[in-house]
N, C-alpha and C positions, 0 to 999 in steps of 0.2 A: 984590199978586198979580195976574198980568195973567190976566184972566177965559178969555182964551181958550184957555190950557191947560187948564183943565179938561173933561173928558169932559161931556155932556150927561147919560148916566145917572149916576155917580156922583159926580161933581165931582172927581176926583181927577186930581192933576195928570201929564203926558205926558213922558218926558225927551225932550231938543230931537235929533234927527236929526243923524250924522256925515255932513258931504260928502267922497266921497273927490277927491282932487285928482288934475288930470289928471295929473301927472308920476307916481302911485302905476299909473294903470290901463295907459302904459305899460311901465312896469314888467314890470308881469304878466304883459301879452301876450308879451315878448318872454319873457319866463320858460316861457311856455307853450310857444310856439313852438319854442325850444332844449330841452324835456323830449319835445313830438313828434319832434323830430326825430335827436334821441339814439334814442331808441326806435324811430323806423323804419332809424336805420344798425343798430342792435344785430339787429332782425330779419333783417335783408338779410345781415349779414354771419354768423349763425348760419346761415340758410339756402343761402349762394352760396358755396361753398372757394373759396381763395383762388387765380389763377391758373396758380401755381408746381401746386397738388395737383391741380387738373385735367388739367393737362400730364402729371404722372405718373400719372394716372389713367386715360389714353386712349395708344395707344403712338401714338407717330405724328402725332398732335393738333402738336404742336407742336416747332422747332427744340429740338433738345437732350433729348427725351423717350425714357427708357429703353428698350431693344428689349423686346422679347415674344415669349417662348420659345413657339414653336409645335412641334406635328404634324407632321411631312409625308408623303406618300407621292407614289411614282413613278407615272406613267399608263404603263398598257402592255397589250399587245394580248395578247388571250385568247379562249377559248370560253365562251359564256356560256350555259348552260341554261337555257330557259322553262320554268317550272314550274309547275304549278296545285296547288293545297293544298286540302280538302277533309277534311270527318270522313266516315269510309264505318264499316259495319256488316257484320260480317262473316255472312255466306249459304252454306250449303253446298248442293250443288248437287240433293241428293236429302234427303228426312228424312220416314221411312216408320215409319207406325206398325206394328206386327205383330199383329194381329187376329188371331185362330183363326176358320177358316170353319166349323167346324161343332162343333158340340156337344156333351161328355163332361167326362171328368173328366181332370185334366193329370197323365198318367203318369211323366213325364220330363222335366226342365229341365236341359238340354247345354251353356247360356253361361254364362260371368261378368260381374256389370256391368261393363261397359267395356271389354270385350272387344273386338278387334278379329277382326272376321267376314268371311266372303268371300261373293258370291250364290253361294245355289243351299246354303249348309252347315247342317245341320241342327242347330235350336236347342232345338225340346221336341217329347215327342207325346202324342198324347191317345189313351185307353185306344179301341183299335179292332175292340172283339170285334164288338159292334152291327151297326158296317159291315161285316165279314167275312158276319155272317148275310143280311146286306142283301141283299148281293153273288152270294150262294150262292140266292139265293131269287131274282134275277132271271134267273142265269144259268138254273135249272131251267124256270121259266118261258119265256124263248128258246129251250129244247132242246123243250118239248114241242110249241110251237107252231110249232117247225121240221119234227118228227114228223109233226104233221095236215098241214102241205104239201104235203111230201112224199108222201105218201097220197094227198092231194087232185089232184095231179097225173099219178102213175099212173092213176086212175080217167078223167081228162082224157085221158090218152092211148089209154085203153080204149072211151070212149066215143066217140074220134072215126074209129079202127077200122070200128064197127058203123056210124057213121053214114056211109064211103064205100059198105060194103056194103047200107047199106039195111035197116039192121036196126034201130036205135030211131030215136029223133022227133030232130029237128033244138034242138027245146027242149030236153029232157035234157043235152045239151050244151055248149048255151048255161050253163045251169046250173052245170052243173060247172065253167065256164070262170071264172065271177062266183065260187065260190066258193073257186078258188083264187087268183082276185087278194085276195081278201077276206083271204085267212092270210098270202099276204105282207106286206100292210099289217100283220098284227098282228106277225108276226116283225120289221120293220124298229121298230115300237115296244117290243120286248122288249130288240131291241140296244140303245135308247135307253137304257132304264131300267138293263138292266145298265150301260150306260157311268157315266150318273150313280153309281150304288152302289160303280163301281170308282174314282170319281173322288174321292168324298164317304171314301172309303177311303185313299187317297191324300192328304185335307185333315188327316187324323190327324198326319202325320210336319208338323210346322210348319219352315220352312225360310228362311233369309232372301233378303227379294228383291234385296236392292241389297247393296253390298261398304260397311264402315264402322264407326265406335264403334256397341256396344250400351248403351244409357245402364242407368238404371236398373228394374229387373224388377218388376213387378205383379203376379205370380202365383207362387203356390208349388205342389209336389205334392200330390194331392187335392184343390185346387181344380178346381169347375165352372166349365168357363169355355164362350163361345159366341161366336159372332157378333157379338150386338149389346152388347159388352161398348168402352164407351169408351174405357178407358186403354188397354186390347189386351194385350198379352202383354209387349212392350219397345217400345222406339223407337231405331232405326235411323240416323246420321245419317251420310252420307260427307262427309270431310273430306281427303281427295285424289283430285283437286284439288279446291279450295273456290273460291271467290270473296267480290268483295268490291263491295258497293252502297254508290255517291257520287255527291254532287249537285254537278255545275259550272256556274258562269252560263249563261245560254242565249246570251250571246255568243261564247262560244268554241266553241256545237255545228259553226259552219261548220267553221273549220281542223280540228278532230276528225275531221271527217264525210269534208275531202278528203284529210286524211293516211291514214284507211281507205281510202279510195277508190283511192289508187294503192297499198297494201298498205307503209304506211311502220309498223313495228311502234314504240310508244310504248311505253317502260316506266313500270310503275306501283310503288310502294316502300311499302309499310306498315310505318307508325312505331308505337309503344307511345304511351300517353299521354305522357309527357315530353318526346316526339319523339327523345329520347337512344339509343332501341337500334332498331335496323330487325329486324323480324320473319321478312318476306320479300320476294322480289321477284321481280314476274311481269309479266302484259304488260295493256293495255287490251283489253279482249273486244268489249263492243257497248255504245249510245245507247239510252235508251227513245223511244218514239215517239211522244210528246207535252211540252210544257213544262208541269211546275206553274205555274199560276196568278198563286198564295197567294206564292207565292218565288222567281217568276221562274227557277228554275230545272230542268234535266232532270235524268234519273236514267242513271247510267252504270256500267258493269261490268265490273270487273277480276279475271282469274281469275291461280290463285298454286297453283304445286307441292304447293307446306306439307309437302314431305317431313319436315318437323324436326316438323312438326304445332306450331308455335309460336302459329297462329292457328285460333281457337277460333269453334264456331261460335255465333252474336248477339254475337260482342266487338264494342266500338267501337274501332275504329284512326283514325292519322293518314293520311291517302292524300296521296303527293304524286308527280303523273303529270307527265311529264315531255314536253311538247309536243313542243318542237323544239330546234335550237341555234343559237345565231349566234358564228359563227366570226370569229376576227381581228376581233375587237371591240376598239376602245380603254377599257378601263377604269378605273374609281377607285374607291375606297374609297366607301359611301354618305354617310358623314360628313366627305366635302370639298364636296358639292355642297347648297347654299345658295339660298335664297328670296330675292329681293329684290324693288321697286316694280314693276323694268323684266323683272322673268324670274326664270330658274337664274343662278349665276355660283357662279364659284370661284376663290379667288387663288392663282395662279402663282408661285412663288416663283425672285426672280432672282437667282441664285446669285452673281453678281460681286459685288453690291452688298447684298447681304443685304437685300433690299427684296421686296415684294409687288407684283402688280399684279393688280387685278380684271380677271378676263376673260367676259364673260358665253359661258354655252354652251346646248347643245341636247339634252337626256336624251333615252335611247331605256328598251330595257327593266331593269330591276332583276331582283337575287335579294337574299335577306339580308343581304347586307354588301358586293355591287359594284351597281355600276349604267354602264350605258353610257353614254357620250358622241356622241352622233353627230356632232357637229362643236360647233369653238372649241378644239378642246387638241390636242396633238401627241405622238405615242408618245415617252417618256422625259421630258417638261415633271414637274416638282415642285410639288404641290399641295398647301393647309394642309389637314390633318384633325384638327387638336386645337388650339384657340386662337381660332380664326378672329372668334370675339364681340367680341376686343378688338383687331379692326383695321381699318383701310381704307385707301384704293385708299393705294400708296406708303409704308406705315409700314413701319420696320425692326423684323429679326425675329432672332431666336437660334434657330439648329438643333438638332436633337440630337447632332450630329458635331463642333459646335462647343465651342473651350475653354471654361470659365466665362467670362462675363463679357465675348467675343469677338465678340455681335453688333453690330449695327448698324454704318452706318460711320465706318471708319475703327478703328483697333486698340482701338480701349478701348472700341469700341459706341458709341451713340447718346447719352449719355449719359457720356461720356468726362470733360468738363471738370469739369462739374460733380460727379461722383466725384473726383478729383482735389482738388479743393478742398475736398471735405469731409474727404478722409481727415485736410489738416493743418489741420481747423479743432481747436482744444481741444474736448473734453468729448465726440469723437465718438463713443465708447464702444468702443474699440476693446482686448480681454482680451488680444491676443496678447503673450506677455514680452518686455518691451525690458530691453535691458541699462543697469541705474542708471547714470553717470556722476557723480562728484565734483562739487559746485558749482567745485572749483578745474580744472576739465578743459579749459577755456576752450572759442571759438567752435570751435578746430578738431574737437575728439570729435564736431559734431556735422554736419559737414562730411558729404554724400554717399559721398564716394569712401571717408572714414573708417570711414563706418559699411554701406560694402555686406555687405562679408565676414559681419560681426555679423548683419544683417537677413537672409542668404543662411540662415544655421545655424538661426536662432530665430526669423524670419517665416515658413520656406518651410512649405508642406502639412507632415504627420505623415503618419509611411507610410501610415496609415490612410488618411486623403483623399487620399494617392495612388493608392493600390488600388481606391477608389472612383471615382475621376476616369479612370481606366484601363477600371475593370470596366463605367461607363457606355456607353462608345464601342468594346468588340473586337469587336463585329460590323461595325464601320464600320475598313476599313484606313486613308483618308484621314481621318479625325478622330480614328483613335489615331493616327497619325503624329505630328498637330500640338500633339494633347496633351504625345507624349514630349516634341517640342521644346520646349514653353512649360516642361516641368520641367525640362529640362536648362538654359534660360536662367536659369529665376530659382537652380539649383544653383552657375550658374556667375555667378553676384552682377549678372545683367544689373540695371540699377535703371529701365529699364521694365518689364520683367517683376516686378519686387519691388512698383513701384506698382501693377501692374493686379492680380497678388497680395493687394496691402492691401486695394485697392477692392474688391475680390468680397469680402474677406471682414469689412470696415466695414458693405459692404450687408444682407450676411446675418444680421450680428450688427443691425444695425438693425432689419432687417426681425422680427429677436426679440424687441426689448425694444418696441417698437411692441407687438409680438401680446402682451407680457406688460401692457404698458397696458392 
């Protein structure tokens, strides 16, 4: 036993070490290397579709890539309303409590809540014997001290008799003179007090001051009521005409401020909350005379008929005040004009060739659903508004006016060959009934010209898709036109129309069992 296998602690001996041979560790490595690099194609190609699905993934992207049924709409010249939009609060222009001025018991209530009242018409009264005696007690007081005046004055003019003749004191006179100024002064405060007592007599009959609904009543018969009584009697509010409080940026006070100025009247429209029903519609009034702060914006006032009384007063409405207008505007739908690195742009669409081209342009003002062009388009140019994500500059496009399957160029669309070649590939999935033939029928049964008449009867549309391919385009004359024709060829066994027939309907049948994947 060679000593030196054994271990130092326990003598036990070591099995002797495998060398692996160089020809093994190449080997491996390449082994290694073909397992990485399987594994990075398998990632890359889960991760990357294959060129053919990009192409059809991007219209346009490349030679032979399917059109893409877009949007369009026409640009054309219009009047375009500036509007400002705004939540206002509805204010009525008076809203008066009805207080009792003076003190008793309430004899009489003459309204109904909610009544509609007019000024100056009598609503309650308060029992008025009190002031009657009032009244009656100052007037007796004014007659007596009109009595002593009167007296006073006789004696005045008796004394001043004697006094040319030389018969009493020059003092005596005087006297008398003081003391009839003295009772006039008290007669001119008896009138006072009478007036007060006929006035305070007068505050009995309660009356309304301003014209408007009566809301709800506070008081009933037999109550005492006064003066300093809070809730008062009713509350009064006029609500034709009313107005209406809204806040607009503080950058629009200028144009506001000069369309007042030369007296251009601005209509203003109050909407319901859903904005769906207009309430009423009346004109802008006046600006407040300072900007909020906190909000940067001012307070503004619009007054409204409300003969229907539709608008109530504290509602919140929609206000939407109507600036100014621009006239002979070139317009478009808001949803043809697009964002990109370099600006706005929108594709043009070119009708010879069924293609797009990006045109960048220049927006002026918007409403909800157009917006100006100020320059880059031309009144009657056709613009994408539905589609527009899956294109760029030059890709071919399918109209709405056009037959199935009709865009792009040249007659079979963009994608023409390559339809074509799928129809007659095997297994394309294609349900429409063909008619069996005999194994003994030979090459001719299957011969074109043999088999149009056959494919004309039992390939073409079912009147259903024809009433549907019809009922898509009668608002368009020139794309029913060319509808009718494309039915009348494949009726009349054309076998390009029977092909691009098959291909629209290979595609669509594809494009189902795809979705049912």
């Amino acid at each position: 036993m060679d000593p030196k296998a054994e271990t130092p602690q326990t003598g036990a001996q070591t099995p002797p070490r495998k060398r692996i041979s160089r020809r093994a560790s190449i080997l491996g490595s390449v082994i290694a290397v073909i397992v990485l690099a399987g594994t990075g194609w398998l990632a890359w190609h889960l991760t990357h579709p294959s060129a053919d699905a990009a192409g059809g993934g991007f219209a346009g992207g490349r030679r032979g890539a399917p059109a893409t049924t877009v949007g369009v709409a026409t640009a054309e010249r219009a009047s375009i309303p500036i509007v400002l939009e705004a939540l206002g609060t509805v204010t009525p222009q008076a809203s008066v409590r009805v207080t009792p001025q003076v003190s008793g018991v309430m004899q009489k209530v003459l309204f109904k809540e909610g009544q509609m009242v007019k000024a100056g018409e009598l609503l309650a009264t308060i029992d008025p014997r009190q002031f009657e005696m009032a009244l009656m007690q100052a007037s007796g007081q004014r007659q007596r001290d009109e009595a002593q005046l009167d007296s006073a004055r006789v004696q005045l003019q008796r004394y001043r008799t004697l006094l040319e003749q030389d018969s009493i004191a020059r003092q005596d006179v005087d006297t008398q003179a003081a003391l009839v100024k003295q009772l006039e002064g008290t007669v001119v405060v008896d009138k006072a007090n009478e007036g007060t007592a006929r006035l305070n007599l007068g505050y009995t009959r309660v009356v309304a001051p301003v014209s408007g609904r009566v809301g709800l009543r506070n008081v009933d018969v037999g109550n005492v009521v006064s003066g300093g009584d809070a809730n008062g009697i009713a509350l009064i509010t006029q609500v034709t005409p009313i107005d209406v409080v809204f806040a607009i940026p503080q950058d629009q006070v200028g144009e506001l401020q000069q369309n007042a100025a030369k007296g251009i009247a601005m209509q203003v429209t109050a909407l319901d909350r859903t904005r769906a029903v207009t309430l009423d519609t009346g004109s802008f009034a006046s600006l407040d005379n300072q900007v909020d702060i906190t909000t940067g914006t001012v307070k503004a006032k619009a007054r409204f008929a409300n003969s229907e009384l539709k608008l109530y007063p504290s509602q919140f409405v929609n206000v939407r005040l109507q600036v100014r207008t621009i006239d002979n505007a070139i317009v478009v739908p808001v949803t043809a004009l697009r964002m990109g690195s370099n600006g706005e742009y929108v594709y043009v669409v070119n009708a010879k060739e069924r293609t797009v081209s990006l045109r960048p342009v220049k927006r002026g003002q918007a409403t909800v659903d157009k917006v100006v062009i100020v320059s880059g388009l031309e009144v009657g140019e056709r613009v994408i508004t539905e589609g527009a994500d899956r294109l760029k500059d030059g890709a071919s496009v399918v109209l709405p006016g056009d037959p199935p399957g009709g865009g792009g160029r040249g007659p079979g669309g963009g994608g023409g060959k390559r339809q074509r070649g799928a129809a007659s590939a095997p297994g394309s999935g294609s349900s429409a009934p063909a008619p069996s033939a005999p194994a003994s029928s030979g090459p001719s049964s299957s011969s074109p010209a043999a088999s149009a008449p056959t494919a004309a009867s039992a390939e073409g549309p079912t009147p259903e898709q024809r009433k549907r391919m019809l009922d898509q385009v009668k608002d368009d004359p020139e794309a029913l036109e060319r509808r009718q024709r494309f039915l009348a060829a494949i009726d009349a066994g054309d076998p390009a129309a029977l092909e691009r027939w098959r291909s629209m309907r290979e595609r669509r049948q594809g494009g189902g069992s795809r979705s049912e994947k």
